[in-house]
N, CA and C atoms as a LAMMPS dump frame, in Angstrom:
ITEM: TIMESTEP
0
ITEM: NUMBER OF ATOMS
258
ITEM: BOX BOUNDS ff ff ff
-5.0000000000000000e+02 5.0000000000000000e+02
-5.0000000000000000e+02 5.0000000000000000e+02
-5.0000000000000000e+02 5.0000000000000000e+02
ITEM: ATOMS id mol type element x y z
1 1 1 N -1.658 4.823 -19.613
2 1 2 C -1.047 3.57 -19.24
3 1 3 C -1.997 2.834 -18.295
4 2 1 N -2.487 1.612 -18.509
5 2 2 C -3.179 0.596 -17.588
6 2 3 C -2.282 -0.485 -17.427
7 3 1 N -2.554 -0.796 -16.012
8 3 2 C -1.728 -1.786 -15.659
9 3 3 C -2.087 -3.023 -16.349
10 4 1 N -1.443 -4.409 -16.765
11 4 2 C -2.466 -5.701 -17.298
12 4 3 C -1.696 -6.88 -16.382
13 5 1 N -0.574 -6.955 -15.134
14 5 2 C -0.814 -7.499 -14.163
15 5 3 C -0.425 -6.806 -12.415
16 6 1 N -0.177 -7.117 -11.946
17 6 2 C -0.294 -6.632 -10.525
18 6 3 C 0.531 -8.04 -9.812
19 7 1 N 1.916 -7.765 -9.01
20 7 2 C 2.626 -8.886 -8.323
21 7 3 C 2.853 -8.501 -7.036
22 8 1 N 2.367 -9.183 -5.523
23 8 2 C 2.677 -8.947 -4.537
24 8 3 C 2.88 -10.063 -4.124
25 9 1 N 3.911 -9.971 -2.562
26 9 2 C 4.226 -10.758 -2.105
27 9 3 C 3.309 -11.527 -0.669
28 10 1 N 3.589 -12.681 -0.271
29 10 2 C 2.284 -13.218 0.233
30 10 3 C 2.661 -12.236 2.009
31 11 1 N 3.777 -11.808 2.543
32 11 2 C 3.738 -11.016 3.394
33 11 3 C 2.49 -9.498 3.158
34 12 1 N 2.743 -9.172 1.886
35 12 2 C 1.98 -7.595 1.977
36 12 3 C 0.561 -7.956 1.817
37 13 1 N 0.081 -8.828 1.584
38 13 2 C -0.918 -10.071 0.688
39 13 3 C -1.653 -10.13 2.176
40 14 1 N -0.951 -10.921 3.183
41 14 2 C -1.262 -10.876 4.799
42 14 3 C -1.514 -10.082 5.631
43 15 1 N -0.649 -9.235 5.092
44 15 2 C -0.656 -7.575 6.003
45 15 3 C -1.889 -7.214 5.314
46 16 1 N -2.406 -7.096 4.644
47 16 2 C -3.408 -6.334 4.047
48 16 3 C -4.75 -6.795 4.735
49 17 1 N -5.138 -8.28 4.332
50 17 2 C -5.714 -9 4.862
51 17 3 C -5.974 -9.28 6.511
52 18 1 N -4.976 -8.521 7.416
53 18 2 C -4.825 -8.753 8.693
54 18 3 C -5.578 -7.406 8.976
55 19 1 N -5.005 -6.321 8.315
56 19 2 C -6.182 -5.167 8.417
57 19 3 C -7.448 -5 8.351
58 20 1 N -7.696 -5.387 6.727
59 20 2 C -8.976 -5.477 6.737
60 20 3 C -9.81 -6.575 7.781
61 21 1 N -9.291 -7.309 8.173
62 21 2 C -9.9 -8.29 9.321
63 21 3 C -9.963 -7.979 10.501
64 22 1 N -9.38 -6.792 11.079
65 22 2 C -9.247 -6.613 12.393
66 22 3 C -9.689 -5.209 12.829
67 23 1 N -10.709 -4.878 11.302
68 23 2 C -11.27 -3.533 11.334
69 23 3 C -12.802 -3.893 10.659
70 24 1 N -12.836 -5.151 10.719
71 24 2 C -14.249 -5.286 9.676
72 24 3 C -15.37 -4.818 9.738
73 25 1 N -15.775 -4.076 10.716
74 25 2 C -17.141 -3.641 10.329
75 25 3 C -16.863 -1.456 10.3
76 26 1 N -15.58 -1.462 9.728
77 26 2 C -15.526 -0.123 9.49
78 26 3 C -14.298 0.073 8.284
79 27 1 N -14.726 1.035 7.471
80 27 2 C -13.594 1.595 6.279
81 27 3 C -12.133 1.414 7.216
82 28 1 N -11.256 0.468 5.883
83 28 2 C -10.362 1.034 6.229
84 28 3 C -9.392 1.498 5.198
85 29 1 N -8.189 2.128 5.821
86 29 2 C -7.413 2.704 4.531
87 29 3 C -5.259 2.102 4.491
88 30 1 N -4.676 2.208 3.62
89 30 2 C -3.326 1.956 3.947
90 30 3 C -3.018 2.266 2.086
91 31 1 N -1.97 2.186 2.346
92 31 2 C -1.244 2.629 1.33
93 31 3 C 0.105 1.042 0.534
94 32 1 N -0.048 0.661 -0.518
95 32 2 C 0.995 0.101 -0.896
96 32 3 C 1.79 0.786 -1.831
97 33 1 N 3.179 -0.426 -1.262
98 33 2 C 4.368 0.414 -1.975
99 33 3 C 5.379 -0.335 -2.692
100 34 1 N 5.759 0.06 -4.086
101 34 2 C 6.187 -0.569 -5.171
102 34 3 C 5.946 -0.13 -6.564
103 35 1 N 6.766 -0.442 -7.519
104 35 2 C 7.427 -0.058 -8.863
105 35 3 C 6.385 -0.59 -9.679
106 36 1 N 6.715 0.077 -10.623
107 36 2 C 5.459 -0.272 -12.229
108 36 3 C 6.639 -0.725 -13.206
109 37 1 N 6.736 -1.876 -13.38
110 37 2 C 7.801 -2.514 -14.416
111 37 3 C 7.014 -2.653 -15.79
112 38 1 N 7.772 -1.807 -16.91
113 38 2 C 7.277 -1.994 -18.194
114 38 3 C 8.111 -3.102 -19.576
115 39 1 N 7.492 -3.905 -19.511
116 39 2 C 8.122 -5.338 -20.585
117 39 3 C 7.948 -4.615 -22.011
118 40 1 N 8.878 -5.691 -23.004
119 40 2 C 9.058 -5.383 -23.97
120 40 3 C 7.89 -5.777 -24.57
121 41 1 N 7.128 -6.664 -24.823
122 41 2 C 5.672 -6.656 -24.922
123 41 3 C 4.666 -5.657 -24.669
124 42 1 N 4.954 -4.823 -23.892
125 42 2 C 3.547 -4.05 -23.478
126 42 3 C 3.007 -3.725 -22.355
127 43 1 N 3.297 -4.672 -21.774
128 43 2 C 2.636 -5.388 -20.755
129 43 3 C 3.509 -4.238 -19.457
130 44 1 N 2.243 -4.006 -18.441
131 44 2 C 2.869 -2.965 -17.655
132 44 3 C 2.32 -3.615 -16.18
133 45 1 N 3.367 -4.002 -15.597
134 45 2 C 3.112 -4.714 -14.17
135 45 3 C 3.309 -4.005 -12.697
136 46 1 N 2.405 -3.74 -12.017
137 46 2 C 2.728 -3.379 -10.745
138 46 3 C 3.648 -4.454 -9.893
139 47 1 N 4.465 -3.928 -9.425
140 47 2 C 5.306 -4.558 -8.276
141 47 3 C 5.27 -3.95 -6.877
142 48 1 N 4.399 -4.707 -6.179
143 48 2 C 4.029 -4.18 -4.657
144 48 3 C 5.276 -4.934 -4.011
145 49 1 N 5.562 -4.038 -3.519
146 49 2 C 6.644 -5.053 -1.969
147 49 3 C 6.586 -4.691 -0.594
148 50 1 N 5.824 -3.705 -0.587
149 50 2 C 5.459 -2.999 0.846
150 50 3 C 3.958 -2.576 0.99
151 51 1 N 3.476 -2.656 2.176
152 51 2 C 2.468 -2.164 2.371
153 51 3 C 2.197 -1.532 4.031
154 52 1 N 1.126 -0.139 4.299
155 52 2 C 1.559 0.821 5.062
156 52 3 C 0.02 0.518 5.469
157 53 1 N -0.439 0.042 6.645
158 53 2 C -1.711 0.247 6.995
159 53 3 C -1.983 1.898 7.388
160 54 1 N -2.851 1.777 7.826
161 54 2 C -3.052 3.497 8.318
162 54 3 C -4.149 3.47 9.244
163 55 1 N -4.181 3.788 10.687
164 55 2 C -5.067 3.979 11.232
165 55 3 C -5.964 5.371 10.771
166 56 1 N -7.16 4.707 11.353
167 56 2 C -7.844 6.111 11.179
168 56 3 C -7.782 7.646 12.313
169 57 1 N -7.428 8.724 11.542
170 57 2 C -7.86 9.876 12.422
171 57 3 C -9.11 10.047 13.142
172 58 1 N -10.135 10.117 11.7
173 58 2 C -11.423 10.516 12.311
174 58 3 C -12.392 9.225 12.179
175 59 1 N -13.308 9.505 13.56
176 59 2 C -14.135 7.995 13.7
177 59 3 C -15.356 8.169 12.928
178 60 1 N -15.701 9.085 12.415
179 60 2 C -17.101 9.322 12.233
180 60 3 C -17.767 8.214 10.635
181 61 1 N -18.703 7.683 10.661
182 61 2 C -18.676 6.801 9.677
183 61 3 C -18.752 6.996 8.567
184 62 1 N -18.518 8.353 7.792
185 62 2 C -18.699 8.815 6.439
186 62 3 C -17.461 9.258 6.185
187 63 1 N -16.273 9.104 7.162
188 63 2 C -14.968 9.246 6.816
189 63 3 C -14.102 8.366 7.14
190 64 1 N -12.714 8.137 6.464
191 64 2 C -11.717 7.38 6.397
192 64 3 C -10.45 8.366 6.359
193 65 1 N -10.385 9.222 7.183
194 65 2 C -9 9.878 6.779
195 65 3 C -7.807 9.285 8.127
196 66 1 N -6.337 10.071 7.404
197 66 2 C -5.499 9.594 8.295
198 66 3 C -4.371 10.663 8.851
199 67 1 N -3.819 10.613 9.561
200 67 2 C -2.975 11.718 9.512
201 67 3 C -1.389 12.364 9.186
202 68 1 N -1.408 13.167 8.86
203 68 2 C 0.484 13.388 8.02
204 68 3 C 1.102 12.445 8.275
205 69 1 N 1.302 12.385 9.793
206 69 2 C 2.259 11.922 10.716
207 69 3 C 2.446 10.364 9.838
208 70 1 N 1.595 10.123 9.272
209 70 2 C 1.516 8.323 9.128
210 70 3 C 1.679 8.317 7.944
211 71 1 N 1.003 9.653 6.668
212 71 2 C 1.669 9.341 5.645
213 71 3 C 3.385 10.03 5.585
214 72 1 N 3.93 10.838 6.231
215 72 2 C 5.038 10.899 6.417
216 72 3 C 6.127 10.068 6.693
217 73 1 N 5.49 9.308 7.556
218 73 2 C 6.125 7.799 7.887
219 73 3 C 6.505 6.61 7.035
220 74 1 N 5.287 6.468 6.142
221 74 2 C 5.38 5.937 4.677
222 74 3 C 5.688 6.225 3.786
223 75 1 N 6.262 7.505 3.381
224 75 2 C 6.731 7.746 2.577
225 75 3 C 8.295 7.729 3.061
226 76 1 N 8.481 8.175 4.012
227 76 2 C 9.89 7.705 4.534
228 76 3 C 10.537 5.752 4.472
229 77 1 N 9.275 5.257 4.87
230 77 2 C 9.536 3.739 4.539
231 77 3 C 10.114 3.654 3.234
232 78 1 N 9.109 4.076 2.132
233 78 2 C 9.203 3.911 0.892
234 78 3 C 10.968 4.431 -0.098
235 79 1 N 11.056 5.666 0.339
236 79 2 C 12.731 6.464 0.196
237 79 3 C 13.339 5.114 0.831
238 80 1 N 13.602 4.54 1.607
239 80 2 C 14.559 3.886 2.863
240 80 3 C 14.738 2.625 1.693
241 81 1 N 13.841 2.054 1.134
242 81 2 C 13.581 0.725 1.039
243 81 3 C 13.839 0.742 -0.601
244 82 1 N 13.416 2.415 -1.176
245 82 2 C 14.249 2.132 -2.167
246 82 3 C 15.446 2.174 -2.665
247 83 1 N 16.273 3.189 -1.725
248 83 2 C 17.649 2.728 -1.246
249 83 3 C 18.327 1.834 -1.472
250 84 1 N 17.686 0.614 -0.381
251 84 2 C 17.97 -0.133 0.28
252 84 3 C 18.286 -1.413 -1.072
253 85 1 N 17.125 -0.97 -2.046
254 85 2 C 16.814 -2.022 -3.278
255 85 3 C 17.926 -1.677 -4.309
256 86 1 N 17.902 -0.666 -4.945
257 86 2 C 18.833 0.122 -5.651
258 86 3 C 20.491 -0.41 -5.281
């Protein structure tokens, strides 16, 4: 399955963009969050509606990792919100 569009909203769109801008001269990492809607056509669309920046753990410049604690956190966002949608 390949995706053939991708829909986010101009909040996660910002958030994303606010990261990468306020980390620019180093990797950064985050996680988005949202459904893969499949049409009767074919056509298989990502639906972003959330997005999870992630600070970095380690500083060293050949890494980008992060820690549980934060993907734990996001994945808890993610359960909450689909809940919340449902």
């Amino acid at each position: 399955m390949s995706l053939t569009g991708v829909k986010m909203s101009e909040d996660v769109w910002l958030t994303c963009l606010t990261h990468a801008l306020s980390t620019e001269t180093e990797e950064i990492m985050g996680l988005l969050l949202g459904d893969i809607e499949h049409s009767k056509n074919g056509n298989v669309t990502a639906l972003i509606w959330g997005a999870s920046p992630q600070s970095r753990s380690d500083r060293r410049k050949d890494r980008v990792e992060t820690n549980p604690e934060q993907l734990a956190a996001a994945s808890a966002q993610a359960d909450i919100s689909l809940i919340l949608f449902m």
